[in-house]
C-alpha atoms as one frame of an Amber mdcrd trajectory, in Angstrom:
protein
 -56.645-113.028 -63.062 -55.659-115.223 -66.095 -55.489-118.684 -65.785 -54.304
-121.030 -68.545 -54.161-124.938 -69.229 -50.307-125.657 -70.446 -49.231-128.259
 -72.311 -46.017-129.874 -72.745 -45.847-128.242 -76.270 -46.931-124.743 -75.414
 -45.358-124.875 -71.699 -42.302-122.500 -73.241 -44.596-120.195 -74.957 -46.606
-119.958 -71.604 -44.161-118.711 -69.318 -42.467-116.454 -71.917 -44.354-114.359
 -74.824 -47.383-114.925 -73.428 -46.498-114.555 -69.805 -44.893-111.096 -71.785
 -47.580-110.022 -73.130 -50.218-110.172 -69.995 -47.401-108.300 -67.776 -48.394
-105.212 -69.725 -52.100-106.178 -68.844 -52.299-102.967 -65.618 -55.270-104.627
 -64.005 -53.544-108.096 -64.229 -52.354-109.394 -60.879 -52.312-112.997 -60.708
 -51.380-115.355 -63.572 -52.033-119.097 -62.961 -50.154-121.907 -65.308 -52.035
-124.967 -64.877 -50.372-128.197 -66.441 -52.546-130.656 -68.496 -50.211-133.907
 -67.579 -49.197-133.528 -63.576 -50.325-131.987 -60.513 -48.521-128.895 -60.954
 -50.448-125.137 -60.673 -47.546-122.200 -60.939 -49.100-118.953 -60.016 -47.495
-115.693 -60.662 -48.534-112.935 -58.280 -47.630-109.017 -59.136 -46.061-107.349
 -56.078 -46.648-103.601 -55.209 -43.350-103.207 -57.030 -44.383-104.183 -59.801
 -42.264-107.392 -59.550 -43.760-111.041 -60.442 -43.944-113.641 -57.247 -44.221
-117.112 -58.162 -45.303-120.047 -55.788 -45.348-123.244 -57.200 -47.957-125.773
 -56.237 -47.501-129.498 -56.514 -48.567-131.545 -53.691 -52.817-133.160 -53.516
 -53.681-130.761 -50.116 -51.737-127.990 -51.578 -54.206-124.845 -51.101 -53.956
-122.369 -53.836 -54.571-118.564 -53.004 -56.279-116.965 -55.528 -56.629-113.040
 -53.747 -57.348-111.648 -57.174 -60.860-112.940 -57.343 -61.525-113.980 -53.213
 -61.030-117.442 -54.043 -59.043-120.542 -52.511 -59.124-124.243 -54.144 -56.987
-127.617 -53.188 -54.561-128.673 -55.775 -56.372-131.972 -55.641 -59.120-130.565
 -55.958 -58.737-129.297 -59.184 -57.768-132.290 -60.571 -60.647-134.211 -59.590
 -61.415-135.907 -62.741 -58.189-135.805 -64.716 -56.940-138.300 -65.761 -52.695
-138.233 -65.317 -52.274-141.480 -66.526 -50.408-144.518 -65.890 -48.077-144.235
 -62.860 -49.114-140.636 -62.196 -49.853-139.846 -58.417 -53.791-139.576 -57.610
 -54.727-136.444 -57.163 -55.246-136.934 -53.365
């Protein structure tokens, strides 16, 4: 499993080379995107066929299924301490 932080500036890049680049990764099966300013975890799931499943996660009590590594964590959760800003929702 890779997980990675995304920006608004490297939010592109995140999704497509480098999202490119870890397909080819064999042992890779789960790809989180985790974004820096809202609640917002997209995680990218390889199917037997070799095709990409993405569930998007965006609400507080959201539970994110992380099979790769036998793991399960609440969107809100993970956001604990970050600070969105002004006028974001809290993290639940």
């Amino acid at each position: 499993m890779i997980a990675a932080v995304s920006s608004p500036s490297t939010e592109g890049y995140d999704r497509g080379g480098k999202f490119a680049l870890y397909r080819h990764l064999p042992s890779l099966t789960q790809y989180a995107l985790i974004a820096q300013d809202r609640l917002s975890v997209d995680l990218y799931t390889r199917q037997d066929d070799n095709r990409w499943l993405l569930t998007a996660y965006e609400q507080p009590d959201d539970h994110i299924e992380l099979e790769s590594i036998g793991c399960c964590v609440r969107l809100g959760d993970l956001y604990e301490k970050v600070d969105l800003g002004v006028g974001a929702p809290p993290p639940g």
